[in-house]
PyMOL Python script that loads the backbone (N, CA, C, O; Angstrom):
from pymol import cmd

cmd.read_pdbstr("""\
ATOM      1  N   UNK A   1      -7.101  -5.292  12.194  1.00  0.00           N
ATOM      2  CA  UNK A   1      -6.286  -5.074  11.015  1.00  0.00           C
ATOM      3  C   UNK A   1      -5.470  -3.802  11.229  1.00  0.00           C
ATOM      4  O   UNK A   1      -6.129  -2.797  11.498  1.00  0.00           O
ATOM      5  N   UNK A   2      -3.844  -3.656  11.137  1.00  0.00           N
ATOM      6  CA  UNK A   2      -3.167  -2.835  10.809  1.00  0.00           C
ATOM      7  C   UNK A   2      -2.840  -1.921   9.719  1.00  0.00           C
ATOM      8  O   UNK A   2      -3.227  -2.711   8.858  1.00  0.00           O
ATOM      9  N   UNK A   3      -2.550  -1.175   9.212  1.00  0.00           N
ATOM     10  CA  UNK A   3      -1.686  -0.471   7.974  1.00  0.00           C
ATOM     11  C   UNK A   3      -0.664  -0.041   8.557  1.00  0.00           C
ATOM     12  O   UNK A   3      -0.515   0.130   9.767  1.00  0.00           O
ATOM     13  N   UNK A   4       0.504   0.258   7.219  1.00  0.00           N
ATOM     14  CA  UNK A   4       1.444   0.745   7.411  1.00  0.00           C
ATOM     15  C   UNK A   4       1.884   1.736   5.612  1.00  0.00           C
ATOM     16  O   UNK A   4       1.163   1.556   4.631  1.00  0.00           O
ATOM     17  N   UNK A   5       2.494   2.201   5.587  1.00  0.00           N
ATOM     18  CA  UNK A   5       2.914   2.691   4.301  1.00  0.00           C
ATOM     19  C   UNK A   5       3.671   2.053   3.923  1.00  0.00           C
ATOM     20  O   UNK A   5       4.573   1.587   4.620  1.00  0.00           O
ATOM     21  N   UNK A   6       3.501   1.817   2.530  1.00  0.00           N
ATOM     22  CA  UNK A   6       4.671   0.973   1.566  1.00  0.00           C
ATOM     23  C   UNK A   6       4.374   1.415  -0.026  1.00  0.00           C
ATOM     24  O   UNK A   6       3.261   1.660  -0.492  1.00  0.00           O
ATOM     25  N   UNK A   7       6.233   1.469  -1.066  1.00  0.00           N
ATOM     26  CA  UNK A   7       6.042   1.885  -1.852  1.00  0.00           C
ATOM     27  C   UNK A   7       5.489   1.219  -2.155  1.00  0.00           C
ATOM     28  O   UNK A   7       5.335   0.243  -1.420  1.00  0.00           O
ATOM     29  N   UNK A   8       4.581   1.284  -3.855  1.00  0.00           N
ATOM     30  CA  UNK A   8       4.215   0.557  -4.756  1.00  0.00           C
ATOM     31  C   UNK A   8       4.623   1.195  -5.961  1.00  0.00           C
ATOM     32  O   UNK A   8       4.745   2.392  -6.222  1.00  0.00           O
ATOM     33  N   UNK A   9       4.865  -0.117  -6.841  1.00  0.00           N
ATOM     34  CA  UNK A   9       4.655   0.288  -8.667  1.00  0.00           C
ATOM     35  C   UNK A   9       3.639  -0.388  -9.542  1.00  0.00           C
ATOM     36  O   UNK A   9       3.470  -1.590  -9.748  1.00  0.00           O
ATOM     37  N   UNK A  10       2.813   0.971 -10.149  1.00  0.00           N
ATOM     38  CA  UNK A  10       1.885   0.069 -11.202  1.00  0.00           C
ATOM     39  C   UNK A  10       2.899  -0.704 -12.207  1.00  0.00           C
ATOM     40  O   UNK A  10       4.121  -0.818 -12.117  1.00  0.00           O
ATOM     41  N   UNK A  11       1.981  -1.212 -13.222  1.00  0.00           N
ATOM     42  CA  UNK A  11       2.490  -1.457 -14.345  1.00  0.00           C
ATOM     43  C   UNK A  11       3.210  -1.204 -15.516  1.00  0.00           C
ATOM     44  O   UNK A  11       3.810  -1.838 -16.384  1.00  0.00           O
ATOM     45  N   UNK A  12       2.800   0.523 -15.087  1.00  0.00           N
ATOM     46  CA  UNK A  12       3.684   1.079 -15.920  1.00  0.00           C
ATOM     47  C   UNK A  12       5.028   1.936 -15.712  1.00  0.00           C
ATOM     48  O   UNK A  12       5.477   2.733 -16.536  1.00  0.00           O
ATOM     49  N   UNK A  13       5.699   1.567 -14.215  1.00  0.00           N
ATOM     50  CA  UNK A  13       6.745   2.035 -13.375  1.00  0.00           C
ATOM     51  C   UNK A  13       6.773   3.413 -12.930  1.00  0.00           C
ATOM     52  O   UNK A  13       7.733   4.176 -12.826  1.00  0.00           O
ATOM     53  N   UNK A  14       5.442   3.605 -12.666  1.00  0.00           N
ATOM     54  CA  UNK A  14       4.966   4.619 -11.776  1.00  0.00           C
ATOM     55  C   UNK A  14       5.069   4.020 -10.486  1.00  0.00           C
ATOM     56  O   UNK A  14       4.584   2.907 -10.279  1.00  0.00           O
ATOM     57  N   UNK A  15       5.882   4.910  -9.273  1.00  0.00           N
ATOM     58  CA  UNK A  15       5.616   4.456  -8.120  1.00  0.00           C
ATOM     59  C   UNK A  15       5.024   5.246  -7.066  1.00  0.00           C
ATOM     60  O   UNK A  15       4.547   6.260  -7.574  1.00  0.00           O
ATOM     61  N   UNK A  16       4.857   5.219  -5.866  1.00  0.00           N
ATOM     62  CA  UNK A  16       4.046   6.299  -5.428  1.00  0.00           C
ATOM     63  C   UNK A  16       3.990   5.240  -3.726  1.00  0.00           C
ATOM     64  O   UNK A  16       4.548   4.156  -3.552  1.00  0.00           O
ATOM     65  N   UNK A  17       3.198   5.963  -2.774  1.00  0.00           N
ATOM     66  CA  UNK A  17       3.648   5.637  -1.321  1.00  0.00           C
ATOM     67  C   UNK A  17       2.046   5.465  -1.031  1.00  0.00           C
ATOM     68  O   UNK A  17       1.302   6.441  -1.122  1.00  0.00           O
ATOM     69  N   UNK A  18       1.451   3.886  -0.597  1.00  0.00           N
ATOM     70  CA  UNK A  18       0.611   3.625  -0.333  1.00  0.00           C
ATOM     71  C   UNK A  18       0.259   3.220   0.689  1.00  0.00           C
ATOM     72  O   UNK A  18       1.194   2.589   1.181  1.00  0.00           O
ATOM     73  N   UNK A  19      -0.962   3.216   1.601  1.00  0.00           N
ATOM     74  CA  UNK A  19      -1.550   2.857   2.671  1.00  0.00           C
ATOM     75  C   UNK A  19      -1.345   1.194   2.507  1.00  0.00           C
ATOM     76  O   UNK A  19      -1.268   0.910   1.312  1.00  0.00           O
ATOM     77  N   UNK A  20      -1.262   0.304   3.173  1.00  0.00           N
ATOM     78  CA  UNK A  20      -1.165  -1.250   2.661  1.00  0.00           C
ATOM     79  C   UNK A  20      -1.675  -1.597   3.920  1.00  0.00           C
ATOM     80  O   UNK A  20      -1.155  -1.151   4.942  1.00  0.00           O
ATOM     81  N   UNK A  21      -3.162  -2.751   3.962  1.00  0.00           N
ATOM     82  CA  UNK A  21      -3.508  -3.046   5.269  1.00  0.00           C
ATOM     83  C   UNK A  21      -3.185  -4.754   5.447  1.00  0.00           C
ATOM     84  O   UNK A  21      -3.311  -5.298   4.350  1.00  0.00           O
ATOM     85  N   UNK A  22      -2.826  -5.673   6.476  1.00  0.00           N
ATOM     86  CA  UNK A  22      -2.165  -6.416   7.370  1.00  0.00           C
ATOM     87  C   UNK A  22      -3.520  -6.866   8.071  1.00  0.00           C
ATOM     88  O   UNK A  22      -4.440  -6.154   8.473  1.00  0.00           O
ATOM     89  N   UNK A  23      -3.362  -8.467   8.110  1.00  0.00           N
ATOM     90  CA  UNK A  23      -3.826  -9.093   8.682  1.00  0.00           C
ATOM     91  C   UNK A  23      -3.063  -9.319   9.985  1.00  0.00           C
ATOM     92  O   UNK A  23      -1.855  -9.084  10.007  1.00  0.00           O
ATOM     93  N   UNK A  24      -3.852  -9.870  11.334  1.00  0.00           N
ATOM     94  CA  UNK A  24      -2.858  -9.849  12.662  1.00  0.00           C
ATOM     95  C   UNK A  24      -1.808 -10.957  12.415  1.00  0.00           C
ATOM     96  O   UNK A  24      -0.913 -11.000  13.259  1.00  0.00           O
ATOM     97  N   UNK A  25      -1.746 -12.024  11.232  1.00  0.00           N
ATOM     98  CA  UNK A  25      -0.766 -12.487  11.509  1.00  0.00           C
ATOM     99  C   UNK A  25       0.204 -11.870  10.224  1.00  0.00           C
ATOM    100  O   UNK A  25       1.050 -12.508   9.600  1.00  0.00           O
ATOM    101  N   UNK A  26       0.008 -11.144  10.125  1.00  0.00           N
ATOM    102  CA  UNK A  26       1.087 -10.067   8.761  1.00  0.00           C
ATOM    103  C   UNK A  26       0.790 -10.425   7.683  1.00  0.00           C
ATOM    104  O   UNK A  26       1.872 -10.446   7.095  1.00  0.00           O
ATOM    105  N   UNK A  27       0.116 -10.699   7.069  1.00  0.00           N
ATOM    106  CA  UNK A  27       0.115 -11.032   5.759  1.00  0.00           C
ATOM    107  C   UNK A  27      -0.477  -9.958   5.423  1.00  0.00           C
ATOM    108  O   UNK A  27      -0.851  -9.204   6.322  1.00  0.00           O
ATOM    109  N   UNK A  28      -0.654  -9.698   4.374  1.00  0.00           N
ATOM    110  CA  UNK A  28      -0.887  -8.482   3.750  1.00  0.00           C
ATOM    111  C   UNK A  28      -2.435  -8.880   3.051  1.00  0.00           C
ATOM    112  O   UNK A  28      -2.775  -9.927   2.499  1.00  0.00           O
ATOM    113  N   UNK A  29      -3.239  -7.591   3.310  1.00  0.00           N
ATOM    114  CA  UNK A  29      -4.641  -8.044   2.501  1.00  0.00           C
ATOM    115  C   UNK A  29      -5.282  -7.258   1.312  1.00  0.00           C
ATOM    116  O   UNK A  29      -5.870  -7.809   0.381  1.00  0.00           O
ATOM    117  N   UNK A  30      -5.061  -5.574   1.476  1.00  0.00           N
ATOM    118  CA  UNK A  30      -5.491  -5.301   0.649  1.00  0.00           C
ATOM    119  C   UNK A  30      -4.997  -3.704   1.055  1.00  0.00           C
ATOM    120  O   UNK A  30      -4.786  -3.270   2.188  1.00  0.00           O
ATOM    121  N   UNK A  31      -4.868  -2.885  -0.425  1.00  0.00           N
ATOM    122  CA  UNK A  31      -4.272  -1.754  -0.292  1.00  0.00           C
ATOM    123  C   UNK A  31      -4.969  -0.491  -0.736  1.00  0.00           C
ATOM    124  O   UNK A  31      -5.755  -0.559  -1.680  1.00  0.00           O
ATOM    125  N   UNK A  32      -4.656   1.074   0.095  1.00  0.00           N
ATOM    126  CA  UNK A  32      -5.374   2.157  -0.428  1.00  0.00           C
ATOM    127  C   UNK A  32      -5.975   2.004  -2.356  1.00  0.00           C
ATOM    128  O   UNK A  32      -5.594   1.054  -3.041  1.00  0.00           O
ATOM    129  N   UNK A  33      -6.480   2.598  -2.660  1.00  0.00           N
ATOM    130  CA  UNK A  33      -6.462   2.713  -4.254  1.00  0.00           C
ATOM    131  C   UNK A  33      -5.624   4.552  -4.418  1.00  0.00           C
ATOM    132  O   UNK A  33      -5.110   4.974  -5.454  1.00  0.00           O
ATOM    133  N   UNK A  34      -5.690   5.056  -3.548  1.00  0.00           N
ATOM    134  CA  UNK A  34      -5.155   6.477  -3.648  1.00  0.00           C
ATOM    135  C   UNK A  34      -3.557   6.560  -2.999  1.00  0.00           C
ATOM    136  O   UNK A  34      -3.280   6.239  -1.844  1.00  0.00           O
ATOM    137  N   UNK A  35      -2.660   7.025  -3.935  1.00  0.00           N
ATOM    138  CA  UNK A  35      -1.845   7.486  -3.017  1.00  0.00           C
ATOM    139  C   UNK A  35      -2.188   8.101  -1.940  1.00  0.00           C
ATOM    140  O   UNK A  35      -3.244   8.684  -1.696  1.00  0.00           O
ATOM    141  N   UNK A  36      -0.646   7.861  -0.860  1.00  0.00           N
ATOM    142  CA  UNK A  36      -0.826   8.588   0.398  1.00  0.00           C
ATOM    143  C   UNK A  36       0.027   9.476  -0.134  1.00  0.00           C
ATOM    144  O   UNK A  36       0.948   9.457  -0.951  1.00  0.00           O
ATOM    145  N   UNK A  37      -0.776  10.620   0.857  1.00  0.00           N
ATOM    146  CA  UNK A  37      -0.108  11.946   1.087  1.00  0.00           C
ATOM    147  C   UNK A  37       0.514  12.664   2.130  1.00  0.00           C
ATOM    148  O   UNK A  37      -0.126  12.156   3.051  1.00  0.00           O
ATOM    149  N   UNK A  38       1.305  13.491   2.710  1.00  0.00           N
ATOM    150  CA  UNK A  38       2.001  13.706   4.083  1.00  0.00           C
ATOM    151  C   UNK A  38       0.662  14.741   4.598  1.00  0.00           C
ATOM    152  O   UNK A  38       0.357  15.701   3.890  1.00  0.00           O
ATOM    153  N   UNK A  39       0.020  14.491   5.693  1.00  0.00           N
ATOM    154  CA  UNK A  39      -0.310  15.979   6.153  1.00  0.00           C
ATOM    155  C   UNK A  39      -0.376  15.503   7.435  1.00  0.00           C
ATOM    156  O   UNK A  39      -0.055  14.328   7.613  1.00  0.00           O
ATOM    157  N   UNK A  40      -0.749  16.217   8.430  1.00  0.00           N
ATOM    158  CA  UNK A  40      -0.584  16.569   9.436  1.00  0.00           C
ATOM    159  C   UNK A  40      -0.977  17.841  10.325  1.00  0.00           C
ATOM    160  O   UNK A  40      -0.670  18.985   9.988  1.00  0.00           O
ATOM    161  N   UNK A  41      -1.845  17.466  11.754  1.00  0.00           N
ATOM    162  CA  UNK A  41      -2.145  18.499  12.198  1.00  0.00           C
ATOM    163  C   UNK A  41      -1.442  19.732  12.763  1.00  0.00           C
ATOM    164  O   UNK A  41      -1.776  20.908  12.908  1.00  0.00           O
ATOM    165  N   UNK A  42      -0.157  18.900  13.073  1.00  0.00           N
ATOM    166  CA  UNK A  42       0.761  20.042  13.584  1.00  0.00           C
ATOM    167  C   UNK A  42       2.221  20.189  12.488  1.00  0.00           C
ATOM    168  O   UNK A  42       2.288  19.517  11.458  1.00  0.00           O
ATOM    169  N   UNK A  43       3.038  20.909  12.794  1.00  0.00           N
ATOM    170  CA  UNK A  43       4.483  20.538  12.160  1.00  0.00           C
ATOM    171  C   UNK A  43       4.793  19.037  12.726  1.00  0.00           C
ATOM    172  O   UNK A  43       4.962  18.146  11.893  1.00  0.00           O
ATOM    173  N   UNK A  44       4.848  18.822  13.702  1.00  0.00           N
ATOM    174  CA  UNK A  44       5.751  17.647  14.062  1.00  0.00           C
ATOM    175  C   UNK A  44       5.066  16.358  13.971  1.00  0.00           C
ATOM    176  O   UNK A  44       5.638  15.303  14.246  1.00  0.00           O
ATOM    177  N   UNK A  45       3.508  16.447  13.481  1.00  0.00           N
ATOM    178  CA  UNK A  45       3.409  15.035  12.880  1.00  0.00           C
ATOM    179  C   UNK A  45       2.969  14.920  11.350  1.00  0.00           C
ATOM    180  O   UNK A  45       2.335  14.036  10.774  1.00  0.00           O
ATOM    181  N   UNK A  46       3.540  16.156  10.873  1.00  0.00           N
ATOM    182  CA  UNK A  46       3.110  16.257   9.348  1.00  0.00           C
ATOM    183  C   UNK A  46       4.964  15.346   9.296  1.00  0.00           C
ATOM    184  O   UNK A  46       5.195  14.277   8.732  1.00  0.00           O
ATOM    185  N   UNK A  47       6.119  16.328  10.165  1.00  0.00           N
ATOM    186  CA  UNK A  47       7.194  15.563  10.146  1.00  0.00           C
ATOM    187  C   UNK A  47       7.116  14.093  10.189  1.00  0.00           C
ATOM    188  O   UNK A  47       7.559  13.446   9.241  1.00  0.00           O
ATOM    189  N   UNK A  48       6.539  13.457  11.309  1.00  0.00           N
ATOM    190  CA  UNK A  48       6.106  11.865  11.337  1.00  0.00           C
ATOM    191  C   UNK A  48       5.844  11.385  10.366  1.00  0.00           C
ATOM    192  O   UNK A  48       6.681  10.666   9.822  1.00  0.00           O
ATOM    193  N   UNK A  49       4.620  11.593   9.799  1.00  0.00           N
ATOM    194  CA  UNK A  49       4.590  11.279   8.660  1.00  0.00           C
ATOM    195  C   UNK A  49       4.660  10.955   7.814  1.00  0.00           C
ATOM    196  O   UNK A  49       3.919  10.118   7.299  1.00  0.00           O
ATOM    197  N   UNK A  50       5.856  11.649   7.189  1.00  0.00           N
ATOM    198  CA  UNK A  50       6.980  11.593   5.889  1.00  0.00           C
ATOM    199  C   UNK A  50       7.988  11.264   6.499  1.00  0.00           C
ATOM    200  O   UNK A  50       8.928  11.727   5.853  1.00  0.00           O
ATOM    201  N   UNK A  51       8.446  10.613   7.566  1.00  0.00           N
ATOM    202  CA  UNK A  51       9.478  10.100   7.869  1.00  0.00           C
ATOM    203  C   UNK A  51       8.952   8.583   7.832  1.00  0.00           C
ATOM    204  O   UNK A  51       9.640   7.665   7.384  1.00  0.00           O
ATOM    205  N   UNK A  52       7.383   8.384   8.460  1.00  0.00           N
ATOM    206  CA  UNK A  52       6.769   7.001   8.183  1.00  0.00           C
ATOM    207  C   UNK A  52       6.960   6.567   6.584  1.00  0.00           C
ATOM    208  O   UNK A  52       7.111   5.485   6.018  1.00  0.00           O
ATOM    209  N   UNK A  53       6.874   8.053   6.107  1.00  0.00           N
ATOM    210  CA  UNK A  53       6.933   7.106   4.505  1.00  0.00           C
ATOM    211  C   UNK A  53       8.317   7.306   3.890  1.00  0.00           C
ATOM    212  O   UNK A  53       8.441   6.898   2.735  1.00  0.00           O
ATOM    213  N   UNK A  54       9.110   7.726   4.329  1.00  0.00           N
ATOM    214  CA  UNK A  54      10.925   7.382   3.867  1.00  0.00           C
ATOM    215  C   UNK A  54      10.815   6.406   4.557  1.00  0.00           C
ATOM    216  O   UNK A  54      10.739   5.363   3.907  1.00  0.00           O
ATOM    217  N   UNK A  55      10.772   6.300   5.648  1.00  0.00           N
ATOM    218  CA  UNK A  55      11.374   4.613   6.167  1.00  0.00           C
ATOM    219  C   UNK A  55      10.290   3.474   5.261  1.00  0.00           C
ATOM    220  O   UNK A  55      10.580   2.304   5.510  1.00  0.00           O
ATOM    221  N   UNK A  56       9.460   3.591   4.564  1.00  0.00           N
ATOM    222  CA  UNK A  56       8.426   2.568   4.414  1.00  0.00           C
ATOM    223  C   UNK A  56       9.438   2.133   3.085  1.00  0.00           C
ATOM    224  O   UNK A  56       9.570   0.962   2.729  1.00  0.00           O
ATOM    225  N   UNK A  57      10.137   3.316   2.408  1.00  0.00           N
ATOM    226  CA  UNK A  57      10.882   2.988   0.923  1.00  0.00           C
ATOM    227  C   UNK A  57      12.272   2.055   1.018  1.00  0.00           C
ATOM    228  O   UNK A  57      13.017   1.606   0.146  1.00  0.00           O
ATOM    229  N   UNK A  58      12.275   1.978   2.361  1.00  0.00           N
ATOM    230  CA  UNK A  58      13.686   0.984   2.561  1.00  0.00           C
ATOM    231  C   UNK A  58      13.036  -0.205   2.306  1.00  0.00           C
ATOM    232  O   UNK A  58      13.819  -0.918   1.678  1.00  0.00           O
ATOM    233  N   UNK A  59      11.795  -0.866   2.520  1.00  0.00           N
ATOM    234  CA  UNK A  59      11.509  -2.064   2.434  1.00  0.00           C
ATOM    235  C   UNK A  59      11.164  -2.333   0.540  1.00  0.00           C
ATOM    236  O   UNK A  59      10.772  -1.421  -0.187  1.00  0.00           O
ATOM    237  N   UNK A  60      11.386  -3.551   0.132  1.00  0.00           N
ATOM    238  CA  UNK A  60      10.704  -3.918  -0.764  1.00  0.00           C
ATOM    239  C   UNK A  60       9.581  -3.287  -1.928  1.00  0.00           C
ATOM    240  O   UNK A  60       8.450  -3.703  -1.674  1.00  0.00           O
ATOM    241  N   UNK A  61       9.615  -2.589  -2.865  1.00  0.00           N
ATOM    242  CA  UNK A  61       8.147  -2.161  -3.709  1.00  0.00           C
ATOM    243  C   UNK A  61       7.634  -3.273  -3.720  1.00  0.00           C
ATOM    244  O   UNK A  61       8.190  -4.345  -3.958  1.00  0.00           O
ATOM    245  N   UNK A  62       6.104  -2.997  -3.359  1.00  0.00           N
ATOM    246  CA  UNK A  62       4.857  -3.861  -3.476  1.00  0.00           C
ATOM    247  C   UNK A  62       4.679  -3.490  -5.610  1.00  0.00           C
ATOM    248  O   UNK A  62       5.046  -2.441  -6.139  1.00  0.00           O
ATOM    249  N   UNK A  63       4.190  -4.417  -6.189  1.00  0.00           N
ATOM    250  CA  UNK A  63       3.967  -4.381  -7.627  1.00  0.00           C
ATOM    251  C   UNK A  63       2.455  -4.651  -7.523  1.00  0.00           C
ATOM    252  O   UNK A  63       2.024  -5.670  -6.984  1.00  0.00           O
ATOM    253  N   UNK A  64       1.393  -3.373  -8.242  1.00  0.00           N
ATOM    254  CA  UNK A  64       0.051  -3.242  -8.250  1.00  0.00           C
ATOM    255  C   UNK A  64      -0.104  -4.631  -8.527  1.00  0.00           C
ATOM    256  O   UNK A  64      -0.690  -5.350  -7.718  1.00  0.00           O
ATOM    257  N   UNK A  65       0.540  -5.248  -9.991  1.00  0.00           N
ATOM    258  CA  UNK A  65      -0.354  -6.653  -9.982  1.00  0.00           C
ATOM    259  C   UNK A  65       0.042  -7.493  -9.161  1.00  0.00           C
ATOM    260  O   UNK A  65      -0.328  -8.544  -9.684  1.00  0.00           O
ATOM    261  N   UNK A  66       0.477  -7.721  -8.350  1.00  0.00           N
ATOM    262  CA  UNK A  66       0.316  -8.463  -6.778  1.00  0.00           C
ATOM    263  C   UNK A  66      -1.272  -8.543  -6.245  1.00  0.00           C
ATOM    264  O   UNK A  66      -1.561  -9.445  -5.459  1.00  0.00           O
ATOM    265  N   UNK A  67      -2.218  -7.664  -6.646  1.00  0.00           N
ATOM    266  CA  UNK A  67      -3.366  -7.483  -6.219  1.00  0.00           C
ATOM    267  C   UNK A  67      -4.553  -7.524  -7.102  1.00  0.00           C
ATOM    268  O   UNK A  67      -4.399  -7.271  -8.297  1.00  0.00           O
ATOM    269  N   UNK A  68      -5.804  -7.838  -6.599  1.00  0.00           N
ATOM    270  CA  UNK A  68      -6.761  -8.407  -7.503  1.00  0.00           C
ATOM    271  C   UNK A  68      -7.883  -7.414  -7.228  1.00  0.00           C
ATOM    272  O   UNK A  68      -7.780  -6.871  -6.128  1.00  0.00           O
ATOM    273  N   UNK A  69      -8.757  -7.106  -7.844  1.00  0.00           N
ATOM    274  CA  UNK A  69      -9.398  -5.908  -7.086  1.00  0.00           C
ATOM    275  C   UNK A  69     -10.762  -7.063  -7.190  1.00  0.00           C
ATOM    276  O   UNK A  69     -10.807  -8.005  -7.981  1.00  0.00           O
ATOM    277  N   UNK A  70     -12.034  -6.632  -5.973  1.00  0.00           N
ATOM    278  CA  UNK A  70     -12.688  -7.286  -5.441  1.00  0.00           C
ATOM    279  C   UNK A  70     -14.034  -6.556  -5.311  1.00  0.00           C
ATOM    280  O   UNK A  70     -13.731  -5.393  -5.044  1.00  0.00           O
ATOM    281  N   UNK A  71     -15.583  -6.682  -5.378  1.00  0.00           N
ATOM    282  CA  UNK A  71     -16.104  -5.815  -5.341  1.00  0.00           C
ATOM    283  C   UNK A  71     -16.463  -5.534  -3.803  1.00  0.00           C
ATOM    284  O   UNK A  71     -16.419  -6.533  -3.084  1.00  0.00           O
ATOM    285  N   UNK A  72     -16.750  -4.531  -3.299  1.00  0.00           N
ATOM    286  CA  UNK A  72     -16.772  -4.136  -1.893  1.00  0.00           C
ATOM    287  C   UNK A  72     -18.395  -3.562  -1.225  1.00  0.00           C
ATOM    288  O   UNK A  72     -19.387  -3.787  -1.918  1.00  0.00           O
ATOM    289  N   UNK A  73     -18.478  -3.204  -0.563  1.00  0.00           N
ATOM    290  CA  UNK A  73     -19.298  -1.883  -0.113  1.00  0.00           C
ATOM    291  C   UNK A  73     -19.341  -0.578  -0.492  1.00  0.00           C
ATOM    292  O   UNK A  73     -19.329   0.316   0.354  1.00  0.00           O
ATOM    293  N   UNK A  74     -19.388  -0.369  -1.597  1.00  0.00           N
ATOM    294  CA  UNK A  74     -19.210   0.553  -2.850  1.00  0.00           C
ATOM    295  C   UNK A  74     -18.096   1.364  -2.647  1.00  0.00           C
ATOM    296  O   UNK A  74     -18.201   2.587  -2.733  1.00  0.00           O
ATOM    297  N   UNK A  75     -16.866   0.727  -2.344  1.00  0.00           N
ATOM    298  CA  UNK A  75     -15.278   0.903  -2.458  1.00  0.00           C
ATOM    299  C   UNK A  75     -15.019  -0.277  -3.453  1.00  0.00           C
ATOM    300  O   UNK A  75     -15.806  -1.172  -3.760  1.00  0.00           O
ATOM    301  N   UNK A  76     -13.883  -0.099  -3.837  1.00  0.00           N
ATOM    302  CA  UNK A  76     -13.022  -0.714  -4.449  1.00  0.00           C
ATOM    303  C   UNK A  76     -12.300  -1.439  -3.470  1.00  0.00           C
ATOM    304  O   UNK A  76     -11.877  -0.721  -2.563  1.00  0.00           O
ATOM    305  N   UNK A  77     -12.101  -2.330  -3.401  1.00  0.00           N
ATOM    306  CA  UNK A  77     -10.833  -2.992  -2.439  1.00  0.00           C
ATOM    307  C   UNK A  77     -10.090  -4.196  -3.108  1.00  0.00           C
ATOM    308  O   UNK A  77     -10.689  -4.771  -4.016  1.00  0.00           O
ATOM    309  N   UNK A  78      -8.978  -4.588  -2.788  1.00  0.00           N
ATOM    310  CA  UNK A  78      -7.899  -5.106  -3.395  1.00  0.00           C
ATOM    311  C   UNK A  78      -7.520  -6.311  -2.410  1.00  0.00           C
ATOM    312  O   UNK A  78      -7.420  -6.072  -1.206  1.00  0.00           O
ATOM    313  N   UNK A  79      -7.282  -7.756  -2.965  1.00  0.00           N
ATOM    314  CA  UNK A  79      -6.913  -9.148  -2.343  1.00  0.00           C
ATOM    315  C   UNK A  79      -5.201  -9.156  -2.703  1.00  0.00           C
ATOM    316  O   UNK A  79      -4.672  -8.696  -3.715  1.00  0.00           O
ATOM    317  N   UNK A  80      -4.927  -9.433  -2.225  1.00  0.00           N
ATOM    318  CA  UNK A  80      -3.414  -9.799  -2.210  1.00  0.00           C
ATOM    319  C   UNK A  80      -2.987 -11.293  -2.991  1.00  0.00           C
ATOM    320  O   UNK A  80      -3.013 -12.329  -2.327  1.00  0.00           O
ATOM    321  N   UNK A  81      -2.633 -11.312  -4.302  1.00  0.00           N
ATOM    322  CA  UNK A  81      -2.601 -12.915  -4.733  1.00  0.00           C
ATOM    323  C   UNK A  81      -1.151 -12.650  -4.512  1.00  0.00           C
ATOM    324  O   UNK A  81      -0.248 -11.861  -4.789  1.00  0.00           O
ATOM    325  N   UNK A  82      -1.527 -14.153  -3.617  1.00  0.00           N
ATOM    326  CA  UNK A  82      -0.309 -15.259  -3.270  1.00  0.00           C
ATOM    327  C   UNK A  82       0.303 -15.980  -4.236  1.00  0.00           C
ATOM    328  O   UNK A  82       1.522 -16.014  -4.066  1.00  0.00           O
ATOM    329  N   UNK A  83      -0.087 -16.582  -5.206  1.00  0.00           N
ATOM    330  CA  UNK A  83       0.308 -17.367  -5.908  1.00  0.00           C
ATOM    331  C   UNK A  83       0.991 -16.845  -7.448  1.00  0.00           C
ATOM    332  O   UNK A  83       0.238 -16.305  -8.258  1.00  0.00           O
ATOM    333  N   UNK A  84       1.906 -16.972  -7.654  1.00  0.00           N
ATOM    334  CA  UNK A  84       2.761 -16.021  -8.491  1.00  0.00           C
ATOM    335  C   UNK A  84       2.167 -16.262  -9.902  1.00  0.00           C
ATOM    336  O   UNK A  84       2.109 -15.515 -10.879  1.00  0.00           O
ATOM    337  N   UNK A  85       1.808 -17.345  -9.737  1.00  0.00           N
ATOM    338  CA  UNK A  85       1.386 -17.645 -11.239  1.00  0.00           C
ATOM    339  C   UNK A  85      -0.128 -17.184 -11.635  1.00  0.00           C
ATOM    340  O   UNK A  85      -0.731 -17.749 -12.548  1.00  0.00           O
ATOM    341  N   UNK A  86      -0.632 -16.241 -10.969  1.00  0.00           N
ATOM    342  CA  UNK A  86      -2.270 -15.273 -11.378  1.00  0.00           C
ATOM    343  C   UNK A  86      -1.229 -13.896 -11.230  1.00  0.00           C
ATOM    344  O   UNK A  86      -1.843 -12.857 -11.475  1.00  0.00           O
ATOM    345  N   UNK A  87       0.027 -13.717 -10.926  1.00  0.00           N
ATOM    346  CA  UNK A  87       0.632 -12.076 -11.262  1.00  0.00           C
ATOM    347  C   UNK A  87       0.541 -11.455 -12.655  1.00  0.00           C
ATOM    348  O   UNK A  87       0.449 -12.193 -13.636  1.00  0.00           O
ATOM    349  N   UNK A  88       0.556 -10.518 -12.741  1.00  0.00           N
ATOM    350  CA  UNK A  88       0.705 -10.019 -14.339  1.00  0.00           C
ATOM    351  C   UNK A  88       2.473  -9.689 -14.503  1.00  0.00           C
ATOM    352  O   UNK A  88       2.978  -9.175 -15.501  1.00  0.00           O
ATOM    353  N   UNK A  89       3.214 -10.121 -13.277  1.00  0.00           N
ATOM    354  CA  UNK A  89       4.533  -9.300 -13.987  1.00  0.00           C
ATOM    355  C   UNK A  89       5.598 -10.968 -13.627  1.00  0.00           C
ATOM    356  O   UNK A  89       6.785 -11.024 -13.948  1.00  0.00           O
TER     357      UNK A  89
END
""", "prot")
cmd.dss("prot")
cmd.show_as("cartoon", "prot")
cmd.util.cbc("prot")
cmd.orient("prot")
């Protein structure tokens, strides 16, 4: 499984820059519950970084209810619904 950063908006048009993890054939499975944040061990990959997450804002906002939350291994984790008609928006 991959991640990459991508915006998201809750419900209430709050948006914010999230971890989002990828199945190997791309589909999307389930996402941080915390915003991401820029840091970095040095200057030049705290730079990386936040350049990973400006480029992540050119693509598409992901919308929280796109996702179903699931119970885990005492995390929270989140399913990706496919089917438009279980969305809340």
């Amino acid at each position: 499984m991959e991640w990459r950063y991508r915006g998201m908006m809750d419900k209430d048009g709050v948006c914010t820059v999230r971890e989002v993890f990828y199945e190997p054939d791309g589909t999307i499975s389930s996402f941080a519950v915390d915003p991401a944040y820029p840091t970095g061990d040095s200057p030049e990959e705290l730079i990386t970084h936040m350049a990973l997450m400006l480029e992540s804002l050119q693509q598409p906002f992901l919308l929280e209810g796109d996702f179903i939350p699931e119970s885990g291994d005492d995390e929270v984790q989140f399913t990706f619904i496919r089917e438009d008609e279980n969305k809340y928006h």
